[in-house]
C-alpha positions in Angstrom: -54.4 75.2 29.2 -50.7 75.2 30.0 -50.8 71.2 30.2 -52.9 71.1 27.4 -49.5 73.4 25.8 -46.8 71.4 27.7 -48.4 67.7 26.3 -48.5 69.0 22.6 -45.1 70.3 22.9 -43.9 66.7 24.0 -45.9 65.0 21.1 -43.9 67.8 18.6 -41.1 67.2 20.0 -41.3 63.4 19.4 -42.1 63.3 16.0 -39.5 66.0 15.4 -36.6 63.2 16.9 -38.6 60.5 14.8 -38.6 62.4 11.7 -35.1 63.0 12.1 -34.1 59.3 12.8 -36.0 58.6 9.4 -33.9 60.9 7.4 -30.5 59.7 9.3 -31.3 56.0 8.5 -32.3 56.9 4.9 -29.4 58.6 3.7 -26.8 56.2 5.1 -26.0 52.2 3.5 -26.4 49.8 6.3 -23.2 48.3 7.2 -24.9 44.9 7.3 -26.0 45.9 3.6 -22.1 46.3 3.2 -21.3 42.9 4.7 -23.7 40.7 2.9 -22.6 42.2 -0.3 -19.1 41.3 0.7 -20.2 37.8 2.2 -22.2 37.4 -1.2 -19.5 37.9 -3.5 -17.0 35.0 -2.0 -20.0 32.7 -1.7 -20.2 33.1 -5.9 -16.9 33.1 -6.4 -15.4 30.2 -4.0 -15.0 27.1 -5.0 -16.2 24.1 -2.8 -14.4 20.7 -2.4 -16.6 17.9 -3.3 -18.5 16.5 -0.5 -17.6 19.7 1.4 -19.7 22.4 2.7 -18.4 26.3 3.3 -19.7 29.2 5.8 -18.9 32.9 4.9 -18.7 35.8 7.0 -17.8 39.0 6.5 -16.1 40.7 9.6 -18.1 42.9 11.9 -17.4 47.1 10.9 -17.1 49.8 13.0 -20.4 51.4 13.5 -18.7 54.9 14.2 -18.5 54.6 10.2 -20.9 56.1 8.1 -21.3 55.6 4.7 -23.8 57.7 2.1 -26.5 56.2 0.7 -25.7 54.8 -2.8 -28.1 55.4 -5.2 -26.8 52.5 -7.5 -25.9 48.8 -6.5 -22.4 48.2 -5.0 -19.7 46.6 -6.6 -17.8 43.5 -5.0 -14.1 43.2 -6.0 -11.0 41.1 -4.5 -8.0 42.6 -5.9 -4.8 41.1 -5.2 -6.7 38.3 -4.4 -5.4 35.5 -6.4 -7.3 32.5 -4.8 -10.3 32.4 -2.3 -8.4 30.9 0.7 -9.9 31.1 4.4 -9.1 34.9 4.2 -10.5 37.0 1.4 -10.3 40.7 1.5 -13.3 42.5 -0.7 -13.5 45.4 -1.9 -17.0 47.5 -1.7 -17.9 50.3 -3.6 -20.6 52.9 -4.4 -20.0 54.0 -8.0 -22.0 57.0 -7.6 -20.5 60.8 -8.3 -19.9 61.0 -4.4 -19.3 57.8 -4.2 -17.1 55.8 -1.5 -15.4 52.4 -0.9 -13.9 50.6 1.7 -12.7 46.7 2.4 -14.0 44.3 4.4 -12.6 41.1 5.7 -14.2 37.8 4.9 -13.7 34.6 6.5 -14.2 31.3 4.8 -14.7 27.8 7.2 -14.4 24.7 4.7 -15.8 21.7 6.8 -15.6 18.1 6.0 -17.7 14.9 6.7 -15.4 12.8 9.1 -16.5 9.7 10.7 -15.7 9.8 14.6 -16.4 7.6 17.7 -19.8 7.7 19.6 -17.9 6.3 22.7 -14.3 5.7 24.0 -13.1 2.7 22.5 -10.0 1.0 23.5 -7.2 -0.4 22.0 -7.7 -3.5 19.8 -11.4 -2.9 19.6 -12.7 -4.5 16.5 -15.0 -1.8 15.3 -18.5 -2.0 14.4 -21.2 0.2 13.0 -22.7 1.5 16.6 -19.5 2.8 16.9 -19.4 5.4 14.5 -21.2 8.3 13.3 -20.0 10.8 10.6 -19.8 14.6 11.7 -18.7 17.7 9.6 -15.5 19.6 11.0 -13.7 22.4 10.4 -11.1 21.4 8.1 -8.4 23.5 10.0 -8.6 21.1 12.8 -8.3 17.6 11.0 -5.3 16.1 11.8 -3.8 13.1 9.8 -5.9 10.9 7.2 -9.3 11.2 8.0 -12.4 8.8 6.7 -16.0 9.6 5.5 -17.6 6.8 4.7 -18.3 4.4 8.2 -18.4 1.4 6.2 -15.0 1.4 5.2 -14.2 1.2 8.8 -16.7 -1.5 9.8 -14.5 -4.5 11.1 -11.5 -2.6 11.5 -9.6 -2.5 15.0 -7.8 -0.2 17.0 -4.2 0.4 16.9 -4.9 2.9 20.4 -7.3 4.2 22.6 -10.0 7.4 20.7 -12.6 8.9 22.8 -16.2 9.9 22.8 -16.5 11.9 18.9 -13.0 12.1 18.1 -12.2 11.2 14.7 -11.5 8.1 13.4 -8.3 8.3 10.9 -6.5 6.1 8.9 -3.6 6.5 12.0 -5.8 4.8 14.6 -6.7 1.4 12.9 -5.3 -1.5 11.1 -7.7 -3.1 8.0 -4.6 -6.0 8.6 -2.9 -6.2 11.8 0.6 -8.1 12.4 -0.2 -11.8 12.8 -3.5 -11.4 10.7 -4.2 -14.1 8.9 -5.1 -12.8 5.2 -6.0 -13.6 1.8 -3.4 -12.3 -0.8 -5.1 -11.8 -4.0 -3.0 -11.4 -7.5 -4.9 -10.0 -10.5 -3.8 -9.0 -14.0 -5.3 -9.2 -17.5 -8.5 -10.3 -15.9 -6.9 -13.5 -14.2 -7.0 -13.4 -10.7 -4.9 -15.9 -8.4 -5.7 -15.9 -4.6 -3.9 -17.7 -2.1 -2.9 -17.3 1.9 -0.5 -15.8 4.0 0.0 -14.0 7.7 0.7 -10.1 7.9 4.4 -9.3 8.7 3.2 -5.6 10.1 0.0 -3.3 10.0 -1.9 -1.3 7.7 -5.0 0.7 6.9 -6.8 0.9 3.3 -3.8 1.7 1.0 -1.3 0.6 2.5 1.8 -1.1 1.8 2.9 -4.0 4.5 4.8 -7.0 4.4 3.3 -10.2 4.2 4.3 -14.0 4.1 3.2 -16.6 1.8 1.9 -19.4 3.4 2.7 -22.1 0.4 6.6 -20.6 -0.5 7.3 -18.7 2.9 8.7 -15.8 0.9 8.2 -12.7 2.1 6.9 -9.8 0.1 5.3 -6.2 -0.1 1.6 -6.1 -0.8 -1.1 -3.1 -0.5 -4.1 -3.4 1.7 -7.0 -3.9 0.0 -10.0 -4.4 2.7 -10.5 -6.7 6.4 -7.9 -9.3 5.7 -7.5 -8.6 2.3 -4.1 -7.7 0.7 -2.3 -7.4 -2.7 0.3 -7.7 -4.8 1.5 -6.9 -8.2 2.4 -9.0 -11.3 
């Protein structure tokens, strides 16, 4: 009889602790409730570079804090916040009678696609398409021009040495290298006049390098245009 007495006791005393658990859980807001609604409203209000993809997170919170359960759907705000940079601090609040607030830290990552080497390359490498891959990274850790289409790299060579998937930036190659022998192309009005010359210095896509003309020998500045490809304006 008395273990009969003693189990049901034990079973009693379970669902008691059970019961109460319930109840505890019930009358508190989740902080992961509180940090979605927080992650939630930067994700609507950001706005995302083209070609760009974003990851938001809200901060971890204490769990020592408890907050009451709000009867009515919490309110996101950013005050002070006059853009959405990598650091957004939001402000969630329960705008019941008894209600509470409290801020929560979010952290934005912008990351980019960037095309980077799938194996150490050397110096003067020409570059070709089983060379490169594109890759997103974190914007914070791009350093000097960076390129996301492979294509425009295809032919390109190496001003110095890049290893296994580091990017490939503008700072690495030449489009037209010093000695190159390119084509200088003059276009206006819809004429276009072409004619030969031999690079003076280095340059990637955009920029500006001297070149000689093979026919006068002048010298002059032209922009680089593609592989070999340069010109100048009329």
């Amino acid at each position: 009889m008395r273990t009969f007495s003693n189990a049901y006791s034990r079973i009693l005393g379970l669902v008691f602790v059970l019961f109460c658990t319930n109840v505890a859980y019930a009358t508190e807001t989740p902080l992961e409730t509180i940090r979605a609604t927080a992650a939630d409203y930067v994700q609507a209000h950001i706005t995302v570079p083209d070609g760009a993809r974003v990851s938001v997170e809200a901060n971890e919170l204490d769990k020592r804090l408890k907050y009451p359960q709000c009867h009515s759907p919490l309110l996101a705000s950013a005050p002070g916040n006059n853009g959405f940079g990598r650091y957004v601090t939001v402000k969630i609040s329960c705008p019941d009678d008894d209600g509470w607030s409290l801020y929560v830290p979010v952290q934005t990552r912008f990351e980019y696609p960037v095309v980077v080497a799938t194996t150490t390359l050397n110096a003067d490498a020409i570059l070709e398409p089983q060379h490169l891959r594109v890759e997103y990274r974190d914007a914070n850790t791009l350093r000097g021009k960076t390129v996301s289409d492979p294509s425009q790299l295809v032919g390109a060579r190496l001003v110095r040495r890049i290893g296994n998937g580091q990017p490939v930036s503008s700072n690495n190659i030449c489009l037209v290298c010093s000695g190159d022998l390119v084509t200088i192309y003059a276009r206006t009005g819809g004429i276009e006049i072409k004619t030969s010359g031999e690079a003076r210095g280095s340059g990637a896509l955009g920029d500006t390098i001297r070149v000689q003309n093979s026919r006068s020998q002048r010298i002059i500045d032209a922009r680089v245009v593609g592989i070999g490809e340069v010109e100048v304006r009329m």
